[in-house]
N, C-alpha and C positions, 0 to 999 in steps of 0.2 A: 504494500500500500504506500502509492505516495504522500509523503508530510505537507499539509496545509495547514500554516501557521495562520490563524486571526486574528489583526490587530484592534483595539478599539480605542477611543479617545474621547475625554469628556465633552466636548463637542464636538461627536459625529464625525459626519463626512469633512465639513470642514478644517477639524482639526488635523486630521486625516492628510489631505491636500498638498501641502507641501512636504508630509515624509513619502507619497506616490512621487511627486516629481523626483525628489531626491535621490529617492530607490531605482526609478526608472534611468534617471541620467547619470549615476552614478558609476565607472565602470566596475567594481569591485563588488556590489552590492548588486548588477547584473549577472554576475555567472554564481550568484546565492542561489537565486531561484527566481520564480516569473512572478510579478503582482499584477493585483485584479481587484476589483471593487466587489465587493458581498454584500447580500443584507446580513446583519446580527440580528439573533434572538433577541427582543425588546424584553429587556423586565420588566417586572410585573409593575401595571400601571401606568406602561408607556407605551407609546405609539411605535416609536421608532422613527424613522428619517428617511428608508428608502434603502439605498446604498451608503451602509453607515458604517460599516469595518474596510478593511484591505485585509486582504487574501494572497499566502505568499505562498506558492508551490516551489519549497526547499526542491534543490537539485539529489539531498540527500540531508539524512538527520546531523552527519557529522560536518554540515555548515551553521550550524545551528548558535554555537557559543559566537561566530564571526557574525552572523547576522544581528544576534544582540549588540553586539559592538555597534555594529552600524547602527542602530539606534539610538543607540546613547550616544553618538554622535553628531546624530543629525537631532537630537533636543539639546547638544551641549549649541550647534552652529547657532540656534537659534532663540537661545536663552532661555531655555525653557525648566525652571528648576521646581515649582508649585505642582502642575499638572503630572498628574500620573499618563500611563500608556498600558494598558492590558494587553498581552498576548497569550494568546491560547492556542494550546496543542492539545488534542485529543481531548479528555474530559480536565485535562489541569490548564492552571491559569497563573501569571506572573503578571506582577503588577515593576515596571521599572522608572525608577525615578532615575535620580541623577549618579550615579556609580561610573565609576571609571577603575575598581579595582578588578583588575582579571581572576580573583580566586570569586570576589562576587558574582560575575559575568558567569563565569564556568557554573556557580552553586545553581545561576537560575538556570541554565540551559540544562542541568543535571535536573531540575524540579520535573520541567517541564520532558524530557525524555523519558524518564522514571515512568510516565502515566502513557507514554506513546513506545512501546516494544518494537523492534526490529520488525516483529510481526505482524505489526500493526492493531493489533486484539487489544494494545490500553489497558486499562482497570474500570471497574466501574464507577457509574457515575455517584459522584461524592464521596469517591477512595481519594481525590486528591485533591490537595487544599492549593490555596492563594497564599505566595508570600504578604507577608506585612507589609 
């Protein structure tokens, strides 16, 4: 099974928008894998937006810790240190602020691998938690 990571942002598609450009024109951050716009599961209470996550079809799971990088990257270019960014793999979820340590980096991408298997099979849902 191939890995499709879901990103989310407190606001939506918008906030969204410029880590698509980034990801798109970035050359390093193109041979990660391909992004796409998705709808997310709205929580309960909301509507939702439409096309409100990005969608990153990993080339493979062991791009995984590199593609975090690239995100905290692309909030460090743009100063972004209050807002969180949700990424989801399989039924687990990372929430990343502002980190720039590689043993933090590697801990999330280890979170989020943990609940997505070589085999794709995951765990069940609500065997894996959100970082803090």
């Amino acid at each position: 099974m191939i890995p499709v990571v879901e990103i989310r942002h407190p606001q939506g598609a918008r906030g969204l928008e410029g880590l698509r450009t980034y990801l798109v024109r970035d050359p390093r951050a193109r041979r990660l894998g391909r992004v796409h716009w998705q709808t997310a599961e709205p929580k309960a209470g909301e509507l939702g937006d439409g096309l409100d996550a990005l969608g990153i079809v990993l080339t493979s799971l062991l791009t995984l810790p590199s593609f975090l990088e690239t995100i905290v990257a692309w909030r460090k270019s743009r100063g972004q240190t209050a807002e969180t960014v949700e990424i989801r793999l399989g039924d687990s979820s990372i929430h990343v602020r502002g980190t720039e340590d590689p043993a933090e980096i590697r801990r999330l991408a280890e979170t989020l691998m943990a609940a997505y298997p070589e085999d794709g099979q995951g765990t069940s849902p609500g065997s894996a938690g959100s970082s803090p």
